[in-house]
C-alpha positions in Angstrom: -0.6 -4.1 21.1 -3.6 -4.6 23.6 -6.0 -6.7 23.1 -4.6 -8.7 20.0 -6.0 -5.2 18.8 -2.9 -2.4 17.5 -2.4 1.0 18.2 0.4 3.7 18.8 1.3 5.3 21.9 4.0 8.6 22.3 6.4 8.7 24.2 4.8 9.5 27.2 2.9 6.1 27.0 -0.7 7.4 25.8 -2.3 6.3 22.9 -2.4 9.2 20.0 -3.4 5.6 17.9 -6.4 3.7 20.0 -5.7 0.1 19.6 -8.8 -1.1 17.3 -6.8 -2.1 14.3 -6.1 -5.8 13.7 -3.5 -5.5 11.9 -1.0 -1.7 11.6 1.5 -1.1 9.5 4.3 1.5 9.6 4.2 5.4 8.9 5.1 6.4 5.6 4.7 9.5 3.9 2.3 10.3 6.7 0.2 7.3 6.3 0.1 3.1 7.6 -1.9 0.8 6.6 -4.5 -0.5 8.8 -7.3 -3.7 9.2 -10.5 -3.2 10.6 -13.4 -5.6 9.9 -11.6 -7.7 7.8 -10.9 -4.8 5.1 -7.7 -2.4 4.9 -7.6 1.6 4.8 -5.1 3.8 5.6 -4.6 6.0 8.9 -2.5 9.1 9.7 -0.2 10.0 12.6 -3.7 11.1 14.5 -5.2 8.0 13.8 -8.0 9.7 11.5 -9.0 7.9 8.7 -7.4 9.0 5.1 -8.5 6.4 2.9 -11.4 4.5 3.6 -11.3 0.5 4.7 -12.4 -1.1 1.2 -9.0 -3.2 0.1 -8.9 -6.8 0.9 -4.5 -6.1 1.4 -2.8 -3.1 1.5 1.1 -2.0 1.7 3.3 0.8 2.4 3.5 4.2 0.4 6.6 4.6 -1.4 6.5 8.0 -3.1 3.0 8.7 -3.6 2.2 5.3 -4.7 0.8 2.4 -2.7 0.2 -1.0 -3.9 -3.7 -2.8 -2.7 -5.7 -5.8 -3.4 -9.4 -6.2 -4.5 -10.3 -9.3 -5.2 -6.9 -11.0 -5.8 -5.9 -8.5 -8.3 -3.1 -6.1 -7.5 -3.4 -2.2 -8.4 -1.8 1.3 -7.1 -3.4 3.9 -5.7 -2.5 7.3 -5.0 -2.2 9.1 -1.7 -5.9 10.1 -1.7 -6.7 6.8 -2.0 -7.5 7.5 -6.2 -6.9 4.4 -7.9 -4.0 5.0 -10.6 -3.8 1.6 -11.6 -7.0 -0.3 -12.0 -6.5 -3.9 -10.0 -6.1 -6.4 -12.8 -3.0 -8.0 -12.3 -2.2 -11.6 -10.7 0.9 -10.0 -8.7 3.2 -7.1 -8.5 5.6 -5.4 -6.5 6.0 -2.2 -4.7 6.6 1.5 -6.5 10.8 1.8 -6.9 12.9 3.7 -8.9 10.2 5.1 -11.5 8.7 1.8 -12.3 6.4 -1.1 -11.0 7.0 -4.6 -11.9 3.7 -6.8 -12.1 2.7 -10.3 -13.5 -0.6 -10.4 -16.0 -1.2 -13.8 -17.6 2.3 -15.4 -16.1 4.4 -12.7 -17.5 6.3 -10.6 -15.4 7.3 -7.5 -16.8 7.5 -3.3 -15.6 5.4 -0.5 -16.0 5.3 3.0 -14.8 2.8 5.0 -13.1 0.4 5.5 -15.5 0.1 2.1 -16.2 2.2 1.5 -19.4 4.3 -1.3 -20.1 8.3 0.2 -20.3 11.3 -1.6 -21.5 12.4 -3.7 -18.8 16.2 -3.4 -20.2 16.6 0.2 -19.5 19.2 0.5 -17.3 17.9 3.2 -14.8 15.7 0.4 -13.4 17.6 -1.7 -11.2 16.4 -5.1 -9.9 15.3 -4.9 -6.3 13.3 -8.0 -6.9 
């Protein structure tokens, strides 16, 4: 951190990351989150800019999937930045174990990466929530 501004450095102590970000999330699968001008995008290890700043939140990649706000609806996209599932829901979690849970209209319930709703009984899905 410099600055109230965030970056990375190496081990050496130079920055491979220039601190401009306001707020940096961890690597994963190559990318972090980042928030510049009030909007979040996603960096890589070089600090170049993989998906443009356009989400109001954004979280962590967790295999292939990241979850992002527009709006105060929650969708996924996918590690281009493609948006797999469109932003319509009031809440949801992060991509685990083949299936996303999510909350539409004050139901909570799981669906998978395509966007259908699964049967949240299956016992393959365990509750992380």
């Amino acid at each position: 951190e410099y600055a109230n501004r965030r970056g990375v450095i190496n081990k050496k102590g130079e920055w491979v990351v220039y601190p401009e970000y306001k707020e940096l999330g961890e690597f994963y699968e190559g990318k972090a989150y980042a928030k510049k001008d009030n909007k979040f995008g996603y960096i890589d290890k070089a600090g170049n800019i993989v998906v443009p700043f356009q989400f109001d939140e954004a979280y962590d990649f967790y295999d292939g999937v990241a979850r992002i706000e527009i709006d105060r609806k929650t969708g996924y996209i996918d590690s281009t930045g493609k948006i797999v599932i469109k932003p319509i829901y009031e809440n949801g979690k992060d991509y685990f174990n083949d299936a996303i849970r999510v909350e539409l209209d004050g139901e909570w319930f799981y669906i998978d990466r395509d966007g259908n709703k699964i049967d949240d009984t299956e016992e393959s899905i365990d509750e992380e929530y």
